[in-house]
N, C-alpha and C positions, 0 to 999 in steps of 0.2 A: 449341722447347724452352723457351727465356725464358716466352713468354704460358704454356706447362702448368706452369710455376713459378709463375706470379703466379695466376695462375686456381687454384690447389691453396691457395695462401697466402688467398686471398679466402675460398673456402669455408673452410677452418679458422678463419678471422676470424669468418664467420658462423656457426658452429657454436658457437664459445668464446660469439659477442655471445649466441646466442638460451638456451644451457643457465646462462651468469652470470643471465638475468633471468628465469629459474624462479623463481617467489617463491609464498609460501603466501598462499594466498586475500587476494588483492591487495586493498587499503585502497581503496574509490571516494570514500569522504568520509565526514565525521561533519556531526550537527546537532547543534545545542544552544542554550545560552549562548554567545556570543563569548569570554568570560572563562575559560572551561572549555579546555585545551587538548588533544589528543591527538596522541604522537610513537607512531610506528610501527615494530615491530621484529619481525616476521613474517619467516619464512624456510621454505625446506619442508619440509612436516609439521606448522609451528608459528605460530598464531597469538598474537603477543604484542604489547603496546603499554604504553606509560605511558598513565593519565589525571589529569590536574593540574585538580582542584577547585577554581578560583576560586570557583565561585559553587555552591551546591547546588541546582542542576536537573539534569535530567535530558538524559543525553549519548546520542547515537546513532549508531555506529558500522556501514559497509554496507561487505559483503568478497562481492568474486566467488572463485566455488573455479577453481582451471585444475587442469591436467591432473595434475600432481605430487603434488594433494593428496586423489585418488583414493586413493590407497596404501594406506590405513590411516586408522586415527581420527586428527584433527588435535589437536594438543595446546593448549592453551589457556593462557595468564599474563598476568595483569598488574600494575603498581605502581599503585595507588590513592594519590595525594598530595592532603591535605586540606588546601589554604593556602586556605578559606575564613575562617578563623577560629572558625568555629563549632564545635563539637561534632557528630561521627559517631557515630549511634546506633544506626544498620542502615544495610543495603546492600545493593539489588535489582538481580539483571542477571536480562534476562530476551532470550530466543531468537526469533528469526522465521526461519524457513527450513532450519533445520536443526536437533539436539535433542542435549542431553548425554547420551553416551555413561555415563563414571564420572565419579564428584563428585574434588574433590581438595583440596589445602590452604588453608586462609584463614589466615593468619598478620599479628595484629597489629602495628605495633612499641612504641606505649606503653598499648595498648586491651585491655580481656581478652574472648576469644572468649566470647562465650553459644553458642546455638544457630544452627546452619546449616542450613536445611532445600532441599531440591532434589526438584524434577521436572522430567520430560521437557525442556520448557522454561522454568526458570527457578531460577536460587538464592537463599536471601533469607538473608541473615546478619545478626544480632542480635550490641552488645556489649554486655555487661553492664556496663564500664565503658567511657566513650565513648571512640573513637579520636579523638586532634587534629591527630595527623600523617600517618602514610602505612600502610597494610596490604598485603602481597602475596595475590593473589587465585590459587593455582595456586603456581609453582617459578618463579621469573624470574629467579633469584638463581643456580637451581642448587645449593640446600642440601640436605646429607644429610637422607634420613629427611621431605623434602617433596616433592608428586605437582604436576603439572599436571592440570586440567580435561582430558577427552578429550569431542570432538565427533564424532559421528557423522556419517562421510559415505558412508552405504550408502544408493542411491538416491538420491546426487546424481550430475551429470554436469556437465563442465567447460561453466562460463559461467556456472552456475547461481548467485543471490547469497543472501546470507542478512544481517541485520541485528541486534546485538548491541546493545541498550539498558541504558544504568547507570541508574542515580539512587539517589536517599537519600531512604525512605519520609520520608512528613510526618506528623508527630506524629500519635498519634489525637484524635479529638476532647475523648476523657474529660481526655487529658494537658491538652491547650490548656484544659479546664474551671479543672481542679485550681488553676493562681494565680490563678484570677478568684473562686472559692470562699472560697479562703486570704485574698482582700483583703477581702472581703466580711463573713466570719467575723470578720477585725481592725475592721473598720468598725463592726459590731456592738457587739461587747465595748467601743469605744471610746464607743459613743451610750450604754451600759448605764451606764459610768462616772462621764459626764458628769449623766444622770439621778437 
């Protein structure tokens, strides 16, 4: 009678261990910058994370799906912090392995949103005036009247991974011209003066 008491207490032990570590497409690692951090806060259903911008490169995030996150579309958030010190001008996340389902909130906190454009695989969001501190990419907050990103996991199956890439476009070319133009043009007018 004892050992079918403790043998009953074990499996319920192992039951509670294996359904507590159901977790949504499990974190296998990021690459990047060193300086760039990523904290993980994924649960199932929900793929969520901080990413803390020391440095403006490009971050890359790699999630296996397991079985829980078959269910339905996985929902998607994150906190974008800009402690580079520089100016956020856009912000590219782009998809390998798997494809957004519906687009959802991009919410500045001192930035103003321009344009968000999305396909299959990829969002690219433009601000109009630069972000310096932090954006939410999706509801991570949980605020009225904002959505998360949903991800589509029809035709995937448990084990399968997929990889999530940030970064912050690099100026275009024309931009990077424009103060070499402007010094140029001052250089000018200053030999004309001289003259």
């Amino acid at each position: 009678m004892h050992f079918a008491k403790l043998a009953a207490a074990f499996v319920a032990t192992l039951a509670l261990s294996i359904s507590a570590s159901a977790n949504a497409a499990l974190l296998l690692g990021t690459s990047g910058s060193a300086a760039n951090t990523v904290t993980d806060y994924s649960a199932p259903g929900a793929v969520s994370f901080d990413l803390d911008l020391a440095h403006l490169s490009p971050t890359t995030l790699r999630f296996v799906i397991e079985q829980d996150d078959l269910l339905g579309p996985l929902s998607l958030n994150a906190i974008v912090r800009n402690l580079s010190g520089a100016a956020l001008n856009g912000f590219h996340v782009n998809l390998s392995g798997i494809s957004f389902l519906a687009s959802g909130s991009v919410t500045p906190a001192f930035g103003t949103l321009g344009n968000v454009s999305q396909g299959p695989d990829y969002a690219s969001i433009d601000f109009t005036s630069p972000e310096w501190a932090e954006f939410h990419f999706g509801n991570p907050l949980a605020l009225s009247g904002k959505a998360d990103w949903l991800l589509d996991t029809r035709g995937l199956v448990a084990g399968d991974s997929f990889v999530i890439s940030a970064d912050v476009p690099e100026p275009s070319s024309f931009a990077l011209l424009l103060p070499a133009l402007y010094m140029a043009g001052l250089m000018a007018g200053r030999r004309r003066k001289k003259a």
